[in-house]
VEXMARLO-533656 format. One record per residue: residue number from 1; x, y negated, z negated of N, C-alpha, C in turn; residue in three letters. Coordinates in nm, 3 decimals. Layout:
! residues N
NUM  X  Y  Z  X  Y  Z  X  Y  Z  ALA
...
This chain:
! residues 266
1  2.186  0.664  0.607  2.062  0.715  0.667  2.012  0.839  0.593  UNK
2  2.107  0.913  0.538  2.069  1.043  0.517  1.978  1.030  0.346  UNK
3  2.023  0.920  0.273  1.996  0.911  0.165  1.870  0.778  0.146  UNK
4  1.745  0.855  0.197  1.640  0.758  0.216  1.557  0.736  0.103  UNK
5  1.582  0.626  0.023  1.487  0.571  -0.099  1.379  0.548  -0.047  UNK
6  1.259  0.635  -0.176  1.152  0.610  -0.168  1.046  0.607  -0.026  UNK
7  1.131  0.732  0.040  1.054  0.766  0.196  0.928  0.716  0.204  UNK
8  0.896  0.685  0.290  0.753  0.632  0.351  0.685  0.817  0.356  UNK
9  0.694  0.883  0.426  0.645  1.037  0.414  0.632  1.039  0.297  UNK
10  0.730  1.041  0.226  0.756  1.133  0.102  0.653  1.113  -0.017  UNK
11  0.570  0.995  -0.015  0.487  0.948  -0.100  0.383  1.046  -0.067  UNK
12  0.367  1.085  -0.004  0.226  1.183  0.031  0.267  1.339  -0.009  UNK
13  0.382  1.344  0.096  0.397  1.493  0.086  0.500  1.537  -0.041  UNK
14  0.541  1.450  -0.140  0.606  1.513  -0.230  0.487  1.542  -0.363  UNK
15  0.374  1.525  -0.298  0.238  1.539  -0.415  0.201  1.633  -0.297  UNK
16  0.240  1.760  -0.243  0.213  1.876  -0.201  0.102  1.971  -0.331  UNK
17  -0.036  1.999  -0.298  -0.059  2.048  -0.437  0.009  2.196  -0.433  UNK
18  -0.021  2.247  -0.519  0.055  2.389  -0.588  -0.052  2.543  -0.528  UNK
19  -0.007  2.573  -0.442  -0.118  2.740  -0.392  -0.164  2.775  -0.491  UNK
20  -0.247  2.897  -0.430  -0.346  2.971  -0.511  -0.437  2.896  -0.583  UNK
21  -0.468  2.753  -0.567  -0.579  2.729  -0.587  -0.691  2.737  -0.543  UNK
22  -0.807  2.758  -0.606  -0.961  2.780  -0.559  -0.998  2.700  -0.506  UNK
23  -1.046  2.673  -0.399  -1.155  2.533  -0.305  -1.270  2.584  -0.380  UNK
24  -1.318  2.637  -0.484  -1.474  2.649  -0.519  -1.477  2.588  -0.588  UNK
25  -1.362  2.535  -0.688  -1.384  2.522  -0.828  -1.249  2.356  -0.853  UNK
26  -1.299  2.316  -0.912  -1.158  2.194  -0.968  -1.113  2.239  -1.102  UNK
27  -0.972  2.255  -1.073  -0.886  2.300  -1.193  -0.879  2.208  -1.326  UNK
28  -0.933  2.065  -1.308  -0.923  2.028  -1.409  -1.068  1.948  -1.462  UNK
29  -1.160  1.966  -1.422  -1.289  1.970  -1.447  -1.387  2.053  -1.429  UNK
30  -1.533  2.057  -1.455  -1.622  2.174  -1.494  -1.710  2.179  -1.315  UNK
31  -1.651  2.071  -1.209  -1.687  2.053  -1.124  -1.692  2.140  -0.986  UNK
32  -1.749  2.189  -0.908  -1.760  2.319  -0.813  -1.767  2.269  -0.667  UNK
33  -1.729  2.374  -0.566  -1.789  2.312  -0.466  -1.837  2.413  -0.363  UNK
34  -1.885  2.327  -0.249  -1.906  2.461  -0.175  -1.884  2.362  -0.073  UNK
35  -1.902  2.422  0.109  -1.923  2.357  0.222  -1.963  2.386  0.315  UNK
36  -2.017  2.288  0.403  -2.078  2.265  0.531  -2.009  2.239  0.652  UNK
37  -2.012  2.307  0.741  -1.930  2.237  0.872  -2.027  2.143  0.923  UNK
38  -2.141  2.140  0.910  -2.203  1.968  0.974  -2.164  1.844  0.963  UNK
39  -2.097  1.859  0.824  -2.081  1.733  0.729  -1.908  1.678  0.803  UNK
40  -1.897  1.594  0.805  -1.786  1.499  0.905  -1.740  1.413  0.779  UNK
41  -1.806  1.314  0.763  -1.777  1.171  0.680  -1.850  1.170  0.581  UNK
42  -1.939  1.245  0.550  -2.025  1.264  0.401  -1.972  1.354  0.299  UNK
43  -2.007  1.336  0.186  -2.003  1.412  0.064  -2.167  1.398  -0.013  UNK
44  -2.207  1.573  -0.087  -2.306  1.545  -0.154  -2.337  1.601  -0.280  UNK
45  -2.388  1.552  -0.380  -2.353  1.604  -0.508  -2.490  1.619  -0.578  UNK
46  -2.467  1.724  -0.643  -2.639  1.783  -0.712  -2.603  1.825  -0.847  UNK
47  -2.650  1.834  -0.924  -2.620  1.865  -1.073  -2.688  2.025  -1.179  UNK
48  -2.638  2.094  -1.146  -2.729  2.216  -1.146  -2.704  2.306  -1.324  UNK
49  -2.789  2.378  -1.339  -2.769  2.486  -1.495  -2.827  2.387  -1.587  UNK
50  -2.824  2.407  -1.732  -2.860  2.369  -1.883  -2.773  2.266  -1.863  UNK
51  -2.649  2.210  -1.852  -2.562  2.100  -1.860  -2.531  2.015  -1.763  UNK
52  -2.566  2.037  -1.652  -2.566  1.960  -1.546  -2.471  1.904  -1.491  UNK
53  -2.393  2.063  -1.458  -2.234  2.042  -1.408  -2.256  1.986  -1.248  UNK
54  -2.168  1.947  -1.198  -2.177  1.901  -1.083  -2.114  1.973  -0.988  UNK
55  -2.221  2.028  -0.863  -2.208  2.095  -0.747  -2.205  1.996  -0.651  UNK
56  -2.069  2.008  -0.587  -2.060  1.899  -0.477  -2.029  1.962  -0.355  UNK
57  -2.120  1.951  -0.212  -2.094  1.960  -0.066  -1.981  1.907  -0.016  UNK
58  -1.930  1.955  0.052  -1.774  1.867  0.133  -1.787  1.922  0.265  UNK
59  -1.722  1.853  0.323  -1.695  1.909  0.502  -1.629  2.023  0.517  UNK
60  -1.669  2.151  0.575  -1.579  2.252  0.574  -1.459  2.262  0.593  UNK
61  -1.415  2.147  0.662  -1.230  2.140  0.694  -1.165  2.079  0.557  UNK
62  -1.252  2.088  0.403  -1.177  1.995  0.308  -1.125  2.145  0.238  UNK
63  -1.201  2.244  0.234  -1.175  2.384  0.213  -0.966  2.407  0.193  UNK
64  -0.940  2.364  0.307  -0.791  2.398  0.268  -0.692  2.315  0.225  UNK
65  -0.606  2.401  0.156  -0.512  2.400  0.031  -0.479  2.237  0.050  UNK
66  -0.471  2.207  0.179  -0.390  2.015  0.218  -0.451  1.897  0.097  UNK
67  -0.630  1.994  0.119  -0.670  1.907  0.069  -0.750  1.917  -0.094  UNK
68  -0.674  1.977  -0.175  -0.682  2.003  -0.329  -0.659  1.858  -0.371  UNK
69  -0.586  1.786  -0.315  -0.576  1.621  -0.443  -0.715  1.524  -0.401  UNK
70  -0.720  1.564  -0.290  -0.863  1.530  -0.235  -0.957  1.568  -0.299  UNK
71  -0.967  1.704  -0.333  -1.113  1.756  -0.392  -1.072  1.696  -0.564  UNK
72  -1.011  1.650  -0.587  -0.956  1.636  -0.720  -1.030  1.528  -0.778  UNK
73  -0.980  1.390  -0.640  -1.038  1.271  -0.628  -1.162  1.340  -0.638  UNK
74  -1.261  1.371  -0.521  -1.383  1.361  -0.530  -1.435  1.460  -0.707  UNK
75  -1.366  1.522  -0.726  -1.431  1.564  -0.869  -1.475  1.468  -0.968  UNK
76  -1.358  1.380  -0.981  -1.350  1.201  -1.074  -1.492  1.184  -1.054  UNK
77  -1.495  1.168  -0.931  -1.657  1.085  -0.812  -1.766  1.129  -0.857  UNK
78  -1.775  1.281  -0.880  -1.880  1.326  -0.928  -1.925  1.368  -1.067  UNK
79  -1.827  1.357  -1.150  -1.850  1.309  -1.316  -1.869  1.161  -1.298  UNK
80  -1.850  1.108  -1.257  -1.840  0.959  -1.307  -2.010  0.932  -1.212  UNK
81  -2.026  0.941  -1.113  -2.134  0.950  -1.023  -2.261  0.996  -1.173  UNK
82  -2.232  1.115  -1.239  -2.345  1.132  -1.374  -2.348  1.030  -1.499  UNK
83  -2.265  0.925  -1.483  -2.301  0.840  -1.623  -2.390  0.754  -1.574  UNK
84  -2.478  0.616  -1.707  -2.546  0.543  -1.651  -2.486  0.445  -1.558  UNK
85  -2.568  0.396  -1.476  -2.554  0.318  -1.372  -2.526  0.153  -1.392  UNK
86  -2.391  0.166  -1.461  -2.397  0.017  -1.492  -2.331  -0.084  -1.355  UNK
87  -2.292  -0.197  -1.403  -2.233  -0.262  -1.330  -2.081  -0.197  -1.310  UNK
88  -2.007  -0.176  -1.421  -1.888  -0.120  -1.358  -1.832  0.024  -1.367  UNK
89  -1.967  0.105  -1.371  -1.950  0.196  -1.309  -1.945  0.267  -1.169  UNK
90  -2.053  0.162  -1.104  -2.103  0.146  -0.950  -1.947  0.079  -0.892  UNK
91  -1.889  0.013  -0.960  -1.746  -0.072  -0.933  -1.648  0.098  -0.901  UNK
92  -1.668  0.132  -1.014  -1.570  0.261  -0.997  -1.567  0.332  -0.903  UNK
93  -1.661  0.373  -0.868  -1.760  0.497  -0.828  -1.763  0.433  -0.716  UNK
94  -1.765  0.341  -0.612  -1.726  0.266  -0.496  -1.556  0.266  -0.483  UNK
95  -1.492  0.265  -0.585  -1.356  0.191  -0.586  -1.259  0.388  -0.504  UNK
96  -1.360  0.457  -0.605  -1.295  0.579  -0.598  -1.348  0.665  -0.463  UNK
97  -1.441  0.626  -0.405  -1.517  0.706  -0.270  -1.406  0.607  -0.160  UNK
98  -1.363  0.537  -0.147  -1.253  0.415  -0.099  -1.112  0.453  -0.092  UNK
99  -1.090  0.569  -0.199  -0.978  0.606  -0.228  -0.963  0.779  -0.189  UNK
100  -1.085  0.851  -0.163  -1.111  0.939  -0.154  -1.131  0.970  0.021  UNK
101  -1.178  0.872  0.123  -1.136  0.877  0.217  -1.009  0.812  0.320  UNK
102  -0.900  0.721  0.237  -0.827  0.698  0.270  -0.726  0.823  0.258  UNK
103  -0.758  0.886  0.143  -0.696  1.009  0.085  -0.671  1.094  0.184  UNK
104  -0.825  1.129  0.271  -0.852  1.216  0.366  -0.824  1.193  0.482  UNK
105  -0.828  1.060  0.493  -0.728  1.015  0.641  -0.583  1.033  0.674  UNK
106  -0.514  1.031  0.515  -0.372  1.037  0.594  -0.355  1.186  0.584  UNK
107  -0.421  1.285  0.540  -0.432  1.435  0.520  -0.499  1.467  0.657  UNK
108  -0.587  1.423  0.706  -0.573  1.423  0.866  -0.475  1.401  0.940  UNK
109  -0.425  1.309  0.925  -0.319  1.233  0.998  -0.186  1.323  0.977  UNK
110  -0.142  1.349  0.851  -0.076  1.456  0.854  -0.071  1.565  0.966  UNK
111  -0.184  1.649  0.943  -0.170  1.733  1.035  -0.225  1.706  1.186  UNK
112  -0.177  1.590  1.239  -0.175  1.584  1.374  -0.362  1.609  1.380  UNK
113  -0.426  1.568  1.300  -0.575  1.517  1.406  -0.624  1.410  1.375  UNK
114  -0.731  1.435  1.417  -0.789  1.268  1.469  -0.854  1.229  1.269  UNK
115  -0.795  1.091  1.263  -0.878  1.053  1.122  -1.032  0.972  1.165  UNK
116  -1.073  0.959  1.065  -1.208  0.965  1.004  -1.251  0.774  0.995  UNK
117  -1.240  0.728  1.193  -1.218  0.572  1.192  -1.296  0.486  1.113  UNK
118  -1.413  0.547  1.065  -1.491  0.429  1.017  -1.441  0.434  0.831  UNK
119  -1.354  0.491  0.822  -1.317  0.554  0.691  -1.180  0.457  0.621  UNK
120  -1.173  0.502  0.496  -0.978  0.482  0.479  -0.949  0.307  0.505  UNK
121  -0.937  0.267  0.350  -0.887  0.126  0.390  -0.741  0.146  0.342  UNK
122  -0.705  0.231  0.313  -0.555  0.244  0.324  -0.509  0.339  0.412  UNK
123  -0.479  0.296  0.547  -0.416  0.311  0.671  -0.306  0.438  0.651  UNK
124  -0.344  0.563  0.739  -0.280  0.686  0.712  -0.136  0.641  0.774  UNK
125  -0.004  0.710  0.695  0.130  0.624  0.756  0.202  0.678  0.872  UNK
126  0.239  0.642  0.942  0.277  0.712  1.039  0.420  0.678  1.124  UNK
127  0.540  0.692  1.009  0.601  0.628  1.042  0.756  0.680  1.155  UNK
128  0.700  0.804  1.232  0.765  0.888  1.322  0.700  0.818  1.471  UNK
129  0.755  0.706  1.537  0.695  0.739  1.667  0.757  0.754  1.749  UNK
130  0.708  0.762  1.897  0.787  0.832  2.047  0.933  0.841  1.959  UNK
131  0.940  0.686  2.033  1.107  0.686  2.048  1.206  0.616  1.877  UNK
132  1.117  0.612  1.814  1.195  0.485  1.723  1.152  0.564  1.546  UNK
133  1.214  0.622  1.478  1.159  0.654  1.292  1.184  0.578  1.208  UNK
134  1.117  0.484  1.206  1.066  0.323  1.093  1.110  0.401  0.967  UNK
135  1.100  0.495  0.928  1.179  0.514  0.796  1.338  0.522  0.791  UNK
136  1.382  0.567  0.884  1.558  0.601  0.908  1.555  0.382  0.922  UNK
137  1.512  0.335  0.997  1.552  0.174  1.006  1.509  0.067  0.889  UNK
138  1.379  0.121  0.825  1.332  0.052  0.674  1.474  0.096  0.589  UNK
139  1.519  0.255  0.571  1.639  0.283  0.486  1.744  0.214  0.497  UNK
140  1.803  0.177  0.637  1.907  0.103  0.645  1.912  -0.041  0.650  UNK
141  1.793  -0.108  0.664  1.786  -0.231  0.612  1.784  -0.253  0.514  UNK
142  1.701  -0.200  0.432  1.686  -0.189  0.285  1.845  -0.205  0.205  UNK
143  1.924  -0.083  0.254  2.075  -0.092  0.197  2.141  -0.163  0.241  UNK
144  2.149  -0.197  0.327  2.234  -0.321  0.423  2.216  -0.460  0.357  UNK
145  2.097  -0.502  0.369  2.032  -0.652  0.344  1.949  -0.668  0.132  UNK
146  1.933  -0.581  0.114  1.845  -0.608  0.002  1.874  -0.469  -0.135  UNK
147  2.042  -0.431  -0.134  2.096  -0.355  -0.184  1.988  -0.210  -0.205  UNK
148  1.916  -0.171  -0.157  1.821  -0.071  -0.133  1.683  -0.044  -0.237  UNK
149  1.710  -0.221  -0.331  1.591  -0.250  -0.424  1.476  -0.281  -0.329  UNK
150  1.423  -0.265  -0.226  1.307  -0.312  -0.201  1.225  -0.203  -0.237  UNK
151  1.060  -0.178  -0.259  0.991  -0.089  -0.240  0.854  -0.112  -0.154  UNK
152  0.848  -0.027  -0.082  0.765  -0.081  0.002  0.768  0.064  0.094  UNK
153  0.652  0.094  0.197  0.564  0.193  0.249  0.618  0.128  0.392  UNK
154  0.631  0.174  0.539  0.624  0.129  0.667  0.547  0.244  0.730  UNK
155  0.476  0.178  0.843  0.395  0.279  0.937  0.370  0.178  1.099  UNK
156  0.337  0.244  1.163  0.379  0.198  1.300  0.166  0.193  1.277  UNK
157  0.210  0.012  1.371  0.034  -0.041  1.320  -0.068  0.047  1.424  UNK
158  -0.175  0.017  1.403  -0.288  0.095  1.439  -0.365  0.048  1.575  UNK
159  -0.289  -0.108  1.524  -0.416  -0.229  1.662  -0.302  -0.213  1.743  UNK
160  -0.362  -0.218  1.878  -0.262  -0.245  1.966  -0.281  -0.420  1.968  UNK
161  -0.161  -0.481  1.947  -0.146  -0.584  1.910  0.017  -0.607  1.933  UNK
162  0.070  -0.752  1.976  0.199  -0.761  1.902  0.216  -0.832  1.800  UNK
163  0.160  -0.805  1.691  0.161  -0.870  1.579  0.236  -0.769  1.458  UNK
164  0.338  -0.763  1.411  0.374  -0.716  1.327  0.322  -0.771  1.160  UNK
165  0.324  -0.680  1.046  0.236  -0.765  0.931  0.274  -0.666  0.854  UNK
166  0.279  -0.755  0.720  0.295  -0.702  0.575  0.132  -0.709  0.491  UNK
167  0.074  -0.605  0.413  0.002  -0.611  0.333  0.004  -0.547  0.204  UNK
168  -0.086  -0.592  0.114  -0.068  -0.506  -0.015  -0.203  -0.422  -0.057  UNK
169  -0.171  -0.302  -0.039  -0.280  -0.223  -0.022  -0.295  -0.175  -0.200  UNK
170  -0.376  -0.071  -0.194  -0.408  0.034  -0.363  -0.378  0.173  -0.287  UNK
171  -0.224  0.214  -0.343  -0.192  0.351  -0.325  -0.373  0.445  -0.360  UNK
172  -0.430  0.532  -0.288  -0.555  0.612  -0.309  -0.541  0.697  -0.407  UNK
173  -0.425  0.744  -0.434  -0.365  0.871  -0.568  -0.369  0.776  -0.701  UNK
174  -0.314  0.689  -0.696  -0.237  0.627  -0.843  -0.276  0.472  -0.860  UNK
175  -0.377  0.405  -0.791  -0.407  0.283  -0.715  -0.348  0.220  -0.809  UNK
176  -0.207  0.180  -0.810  -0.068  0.126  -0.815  -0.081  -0.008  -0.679  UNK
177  -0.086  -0.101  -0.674  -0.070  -0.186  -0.534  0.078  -0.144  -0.472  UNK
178  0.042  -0.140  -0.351  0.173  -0.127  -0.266  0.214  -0.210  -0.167  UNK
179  0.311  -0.221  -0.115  0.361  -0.345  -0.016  0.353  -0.193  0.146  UNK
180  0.276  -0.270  0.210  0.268  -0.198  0.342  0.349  -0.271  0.464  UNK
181  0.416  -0.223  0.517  0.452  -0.304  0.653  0.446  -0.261  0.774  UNK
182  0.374  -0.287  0.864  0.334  -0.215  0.991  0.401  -0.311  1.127  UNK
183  0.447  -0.216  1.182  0.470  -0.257  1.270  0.430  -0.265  1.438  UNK
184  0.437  -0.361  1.545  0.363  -0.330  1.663  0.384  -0.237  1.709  UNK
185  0.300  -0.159  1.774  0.338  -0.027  1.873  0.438  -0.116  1.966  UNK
186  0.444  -0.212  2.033  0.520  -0.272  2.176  0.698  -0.207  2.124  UNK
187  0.700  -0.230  2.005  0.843  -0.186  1.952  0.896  -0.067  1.974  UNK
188  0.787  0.056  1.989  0.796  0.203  2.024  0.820  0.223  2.176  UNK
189  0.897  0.180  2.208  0.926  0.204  2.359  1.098  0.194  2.377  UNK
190  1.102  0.336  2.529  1.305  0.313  2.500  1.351  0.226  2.596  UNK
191  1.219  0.089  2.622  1.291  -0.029  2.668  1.349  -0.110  2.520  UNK
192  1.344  -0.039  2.418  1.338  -0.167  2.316  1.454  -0.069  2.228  UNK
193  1.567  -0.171  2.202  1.698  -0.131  2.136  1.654  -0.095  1.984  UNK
194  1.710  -0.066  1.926  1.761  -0.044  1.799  1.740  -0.122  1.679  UNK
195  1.827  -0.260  1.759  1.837  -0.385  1.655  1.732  -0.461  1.687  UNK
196  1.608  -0.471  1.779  1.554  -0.535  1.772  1.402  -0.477  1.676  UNK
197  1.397  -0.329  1.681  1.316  -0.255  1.555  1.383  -0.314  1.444  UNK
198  1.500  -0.322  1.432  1.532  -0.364  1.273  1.522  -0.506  1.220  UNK
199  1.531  -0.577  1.335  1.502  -0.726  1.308  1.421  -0.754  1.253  UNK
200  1.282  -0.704  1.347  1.127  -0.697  1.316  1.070  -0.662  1.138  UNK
201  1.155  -0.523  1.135  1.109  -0.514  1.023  1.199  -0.551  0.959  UNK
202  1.326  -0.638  0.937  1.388  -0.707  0.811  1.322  -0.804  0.814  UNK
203  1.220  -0.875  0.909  1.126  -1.029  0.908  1.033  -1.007  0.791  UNK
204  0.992  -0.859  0.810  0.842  -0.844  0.720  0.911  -0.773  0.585  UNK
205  1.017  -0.725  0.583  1.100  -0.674  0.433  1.147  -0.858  0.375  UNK
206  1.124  -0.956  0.410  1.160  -1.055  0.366  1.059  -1.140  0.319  UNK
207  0.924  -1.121  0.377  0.816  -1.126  0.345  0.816  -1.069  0.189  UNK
208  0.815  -0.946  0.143  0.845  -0.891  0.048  0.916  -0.965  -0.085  UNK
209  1.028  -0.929  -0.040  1.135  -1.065  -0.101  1.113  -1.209  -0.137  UNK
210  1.061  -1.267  -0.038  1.069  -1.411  -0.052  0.906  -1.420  -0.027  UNK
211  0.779  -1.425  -0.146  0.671  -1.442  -0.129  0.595  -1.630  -0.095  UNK
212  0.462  -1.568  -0.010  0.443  -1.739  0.019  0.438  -1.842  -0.108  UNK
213  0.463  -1.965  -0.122  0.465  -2.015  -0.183  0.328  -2.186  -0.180  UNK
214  0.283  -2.208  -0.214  0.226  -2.310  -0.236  0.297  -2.464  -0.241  UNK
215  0.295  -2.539  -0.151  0.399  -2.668  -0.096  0.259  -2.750  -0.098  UNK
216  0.292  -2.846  -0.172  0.166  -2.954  -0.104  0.009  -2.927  -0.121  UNK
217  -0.007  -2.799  -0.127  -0.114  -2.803  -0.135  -0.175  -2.688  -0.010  UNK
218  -0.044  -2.663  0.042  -0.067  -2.572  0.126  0.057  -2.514  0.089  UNK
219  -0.013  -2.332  0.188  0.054  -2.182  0.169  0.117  -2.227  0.287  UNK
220  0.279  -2.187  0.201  0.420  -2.203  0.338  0.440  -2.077  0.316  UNK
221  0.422  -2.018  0.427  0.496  -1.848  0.476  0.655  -1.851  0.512  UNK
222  0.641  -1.923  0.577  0.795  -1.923  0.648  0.869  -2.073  0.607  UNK
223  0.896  -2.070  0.530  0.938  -2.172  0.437  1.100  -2.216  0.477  UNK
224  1.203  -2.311  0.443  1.323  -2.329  0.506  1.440  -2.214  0.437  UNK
225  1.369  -2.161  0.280  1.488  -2.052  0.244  1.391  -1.907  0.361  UNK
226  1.293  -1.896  0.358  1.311  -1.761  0.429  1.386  -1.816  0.564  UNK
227  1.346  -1.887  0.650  1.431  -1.926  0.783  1.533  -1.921  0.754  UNK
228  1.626  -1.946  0.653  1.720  -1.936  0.644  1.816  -1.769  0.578  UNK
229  1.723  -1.748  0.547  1.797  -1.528  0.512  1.721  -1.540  0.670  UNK
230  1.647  -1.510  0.679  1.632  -1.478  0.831  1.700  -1.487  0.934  UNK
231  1.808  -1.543  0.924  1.869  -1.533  1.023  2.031  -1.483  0.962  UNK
232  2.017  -1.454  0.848  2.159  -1.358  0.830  2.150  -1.256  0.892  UNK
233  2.013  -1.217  0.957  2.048  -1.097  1.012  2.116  -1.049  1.136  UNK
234  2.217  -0.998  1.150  2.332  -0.970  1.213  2.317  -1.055  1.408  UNK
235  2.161  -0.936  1.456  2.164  -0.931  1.542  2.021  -1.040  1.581  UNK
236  2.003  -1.177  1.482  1.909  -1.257  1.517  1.893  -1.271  1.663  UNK
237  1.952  -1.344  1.698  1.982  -1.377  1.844  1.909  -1.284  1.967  UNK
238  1.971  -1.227  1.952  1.976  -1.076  2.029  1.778  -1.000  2.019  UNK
239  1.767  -1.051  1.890  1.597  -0.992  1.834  1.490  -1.024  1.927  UNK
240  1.543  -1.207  1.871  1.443  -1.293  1.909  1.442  -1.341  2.049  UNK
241  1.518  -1.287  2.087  1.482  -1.284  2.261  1.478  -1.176  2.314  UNK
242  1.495  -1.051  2.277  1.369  -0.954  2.285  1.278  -0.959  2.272  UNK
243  1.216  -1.015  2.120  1.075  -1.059  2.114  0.971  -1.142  2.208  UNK
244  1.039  -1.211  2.284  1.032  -1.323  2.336  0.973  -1.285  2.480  UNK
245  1.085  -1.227  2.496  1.075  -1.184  2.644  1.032  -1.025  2.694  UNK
246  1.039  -0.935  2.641  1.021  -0.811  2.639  0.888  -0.772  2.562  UNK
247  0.845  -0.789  2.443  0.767  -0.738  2.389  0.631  -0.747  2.463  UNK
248  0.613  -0.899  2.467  0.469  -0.945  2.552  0.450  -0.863  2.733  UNK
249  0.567  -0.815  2.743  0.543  -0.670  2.877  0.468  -0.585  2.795  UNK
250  0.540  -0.497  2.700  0.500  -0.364  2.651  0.392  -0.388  2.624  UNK
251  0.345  -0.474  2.543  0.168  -0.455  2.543  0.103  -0.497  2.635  UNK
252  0.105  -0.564  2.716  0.047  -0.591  2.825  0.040  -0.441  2.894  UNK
253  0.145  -0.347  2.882  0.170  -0.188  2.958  0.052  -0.093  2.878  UNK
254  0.062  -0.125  2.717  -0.003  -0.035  2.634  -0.161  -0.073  2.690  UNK
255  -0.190  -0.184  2.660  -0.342  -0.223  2.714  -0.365  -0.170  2.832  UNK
256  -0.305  -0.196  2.878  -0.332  -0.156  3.044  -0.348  -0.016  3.045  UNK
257  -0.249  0.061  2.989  -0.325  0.211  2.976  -0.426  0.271  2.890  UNK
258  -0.446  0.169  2.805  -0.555  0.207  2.727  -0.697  0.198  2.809  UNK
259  -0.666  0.090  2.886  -0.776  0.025  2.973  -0.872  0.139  3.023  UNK
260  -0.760  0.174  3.167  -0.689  0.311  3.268  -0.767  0.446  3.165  UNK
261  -0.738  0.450  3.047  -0.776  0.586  2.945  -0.916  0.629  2.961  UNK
262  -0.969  0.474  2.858  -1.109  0.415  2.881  -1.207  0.470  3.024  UNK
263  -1.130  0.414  3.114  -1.257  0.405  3.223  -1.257  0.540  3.293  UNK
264  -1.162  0.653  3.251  -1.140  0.790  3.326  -1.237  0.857  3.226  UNK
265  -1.274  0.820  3.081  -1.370  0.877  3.030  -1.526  0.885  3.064  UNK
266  -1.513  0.707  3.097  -1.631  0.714  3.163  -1.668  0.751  3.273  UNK
């Protein structure tokens, strides 16, 4: 446990930027900024002097130090935003405003506030909840089942849903593709053991492992070799009738208070 490869956290916060940097200015371009507290979900960029360096607006909360790799990204945005307008520059220049608020979502999310919903197609991670830390149970599956070669990101999912799921997202820093695996909130509850969090996610770490394959003419997900590692896992049995029987309560509980949340607002 103690020796966790390739932390789910750690991808964010071990790119901590370095103090004493300026929020006016980007250290590695001719690019400036200033800000607005009106501004929420916008950015705006003007081109000012003899050379037509780029002065860019940001939301006043981008001001601190959290968010220097952020202003970094948006610097890219706004040199590249001044060349001509081709076809794949508009590609870029979309690809990187995409990457620039996913950026800013999990830098929200970090510090415990609300992210930026209509924002961020790479899902801020969040892999500490109530009762259960998806990274301490990704680590020990990982070493247990798949000698601790897997690589892959976990975060506790967003929909209230019981659907657990693997995707392959574009890291926003290094857009490297990454293997994401999220799991249902119904799992975050201390009606729900141990081994049945780990089941869950050795289903979708096998996903990983054993990709769909093309049979016939059709995509087999769950094919007879994954059914079959699938159930080396120790405490199958034991999972899948948790799943079975327990899970479809907890969300039925989560909805229901979401419901309950809902209508006290209104």
């Amino acid at each position: 446990m103690n020796s966790l490869k390739n932390s789910v956290s750690g991808w964010f916060q071990n790119k901590n930027p370095e103090k004493n940097i300026s929020p006016e200015f980007s250290p590695e371009s001719l690019v400036s900024f200033r800000y607005n507290p009106r501004l929420k979900k916008s950015i705006r960029c003007q081109y000012n002097g003899l050379f037509g360096h780029p002065l860019v607006t940001l939301p006043a909360y981008m001001r601190n130090d959290d968010f220097a790799l952020v202003r970094e990204l948006i610097s890219q945005w706004a040199e590249l935003s001044q060349k001509r307008k081709t076809a794949k520059t508009k590609a870029s220049t979309k690809e990187l405003l995409e990457r620039i608020w996913a950026a800013t979502d999990q830098v929200l999310s970090d510090r415990g506030e609300k992210i930026l919903e209509s924002r961020g197609h790479f899902p801020p991670i969040r892999s500490k909840g109530k009762i259960h830390d998806l990274e301490q149970v990704l680590a020990a599956v990982n070493e247990t089942y798949f000698k601790g070669e897997l690589s892959c990101r976990i975060t506790w999912s967003n929909r209230l849903g019981g659907m657990s799921f693997h995707t392959v997202r574009k890291d926003p820093y290094t857009k490297e593709p990454v293997h994401l695996i999220s799991i249902s909130q119904g799992y975050d509850s201390d009606n729900c053991p141990l081994y049945a969090v780990a089941g869950v996610v050795y289903h979708e770490c096998l996903h990983i492992a054993i990709p769909p394959k093309i049979v016939g003419g059709r995509r087999s997900v769950h094919g007879r070799n994954f059914r079959q590692c699938e159930k080396r896992y120790i405490y199958y049995e034991e999972w899948m009738c948790w799943h079975r029987e327990v899970l479809p309560k907890n969300i039925h509980s989560l909805r229901r208070i979401k419901k309950g949340l809902s209508q006290k607002k209104i």
